[in-house]
Legacy VTK file of the C-alpha trace (Angstrom):
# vtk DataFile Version 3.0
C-alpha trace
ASCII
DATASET POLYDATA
POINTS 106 float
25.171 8.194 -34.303
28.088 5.810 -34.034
29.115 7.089 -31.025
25.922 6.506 -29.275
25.319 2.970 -30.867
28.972 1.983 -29.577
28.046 4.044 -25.825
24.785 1.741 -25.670
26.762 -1.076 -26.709
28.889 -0.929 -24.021
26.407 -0.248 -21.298
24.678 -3.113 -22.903
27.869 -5.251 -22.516
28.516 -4.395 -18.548
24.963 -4.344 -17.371
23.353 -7.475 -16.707
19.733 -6.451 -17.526
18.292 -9.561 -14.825
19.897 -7.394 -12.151
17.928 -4.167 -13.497
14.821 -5.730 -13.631
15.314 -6.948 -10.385
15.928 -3.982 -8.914
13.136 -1.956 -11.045
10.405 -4.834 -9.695
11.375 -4.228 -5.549
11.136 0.147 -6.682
8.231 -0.566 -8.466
7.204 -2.743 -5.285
7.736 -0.058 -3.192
6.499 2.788 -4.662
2.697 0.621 -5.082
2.524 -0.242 -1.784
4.153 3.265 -0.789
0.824 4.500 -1.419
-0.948 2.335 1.094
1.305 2.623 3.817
1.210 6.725 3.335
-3.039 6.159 3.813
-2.711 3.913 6.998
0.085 6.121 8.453
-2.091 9.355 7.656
-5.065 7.161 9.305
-3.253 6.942 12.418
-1.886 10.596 12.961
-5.895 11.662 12.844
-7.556 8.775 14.031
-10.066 11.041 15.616
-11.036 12.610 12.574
-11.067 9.623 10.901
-13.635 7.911 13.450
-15.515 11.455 13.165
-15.949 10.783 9.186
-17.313 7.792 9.603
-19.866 9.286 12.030
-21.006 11.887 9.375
-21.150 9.759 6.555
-22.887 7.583 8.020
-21.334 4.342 9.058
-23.534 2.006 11.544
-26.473 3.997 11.150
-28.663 0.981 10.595
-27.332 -1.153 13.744
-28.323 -0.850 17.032
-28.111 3.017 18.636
-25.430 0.941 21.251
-23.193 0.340 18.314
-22.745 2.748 16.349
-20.393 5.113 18.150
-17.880 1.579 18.593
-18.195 0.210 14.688
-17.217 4.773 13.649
-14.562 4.736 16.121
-13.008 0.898 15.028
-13.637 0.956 11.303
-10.053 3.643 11.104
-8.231 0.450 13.118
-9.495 -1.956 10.472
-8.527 0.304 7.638
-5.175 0.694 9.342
-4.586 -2.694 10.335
-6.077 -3.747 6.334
-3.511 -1.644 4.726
-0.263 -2.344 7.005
-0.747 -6.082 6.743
-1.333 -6.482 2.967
2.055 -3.999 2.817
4.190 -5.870 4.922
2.994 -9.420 3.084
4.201 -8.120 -0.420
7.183 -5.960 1.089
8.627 -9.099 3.293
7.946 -11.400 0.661
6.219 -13.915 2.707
2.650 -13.734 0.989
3.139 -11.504 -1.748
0.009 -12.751 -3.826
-1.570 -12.361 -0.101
-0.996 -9.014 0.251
-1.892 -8.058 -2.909
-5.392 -9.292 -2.112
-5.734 -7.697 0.361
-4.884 -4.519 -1.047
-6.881 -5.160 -3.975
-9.937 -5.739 -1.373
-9.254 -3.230 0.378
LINES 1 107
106 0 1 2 3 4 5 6 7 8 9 10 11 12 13 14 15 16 17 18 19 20 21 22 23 24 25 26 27 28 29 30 31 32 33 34 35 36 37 38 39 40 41 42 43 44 45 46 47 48 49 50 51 52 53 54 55 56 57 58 59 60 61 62 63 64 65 66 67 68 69 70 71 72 73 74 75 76 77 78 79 80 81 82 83 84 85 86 87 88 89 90 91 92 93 94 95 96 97 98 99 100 101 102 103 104 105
């Protein structure tokens, strides 16, 4: 037990714990908005099923027969372009409280 007190002692000494929480924050950061990014990227490799979704489930049924087929095929872009920006607003740092907004929206 004295051993491992005076190891953690130590590590406690030589490790400046603002610098680990720093670091633990941006992972933490990353692996959040990880998530998001994977859904927009896996939006845009099948767009086209994507847009076909939205057809079956229903989207734009009540507007104009015109319509429809353009709000199925953009709503994939808007859930693409939702996710990247609100990800690159926290990730960049510029808006952080921004992005998480719009995530949390989304």
């Amino acid at each position: 037990m004295a051993a491992l007190a005076t190891v953690l002692q130590a590590i406690d000494e030589r490790v400046s714990l603002k610098h680990v929480h720093r670091r633990l924050q941006a992972f933490a950061r990353v692996l959040i908005v990880g998530t998001f990014m994977d859904d927009a990227l896996r939006v845009m490799c099948d767009y086209r099923g994507q847009a076909a979704t939205m057809k079956s489930v229903g989207w734009g049924v009540s507007l104009p027969p015109g319509s429809q087929a353009a709000v199925q095929s953009l709503m994939p872009s808007v859930f693409i372009a939702t996710q990247t920006i609100g990800v690159l607003l926290i990730l960049t740092r510029l808006a952080p409280q921004a992005g998480c907004l719009v995530l949390v929206a989304w």
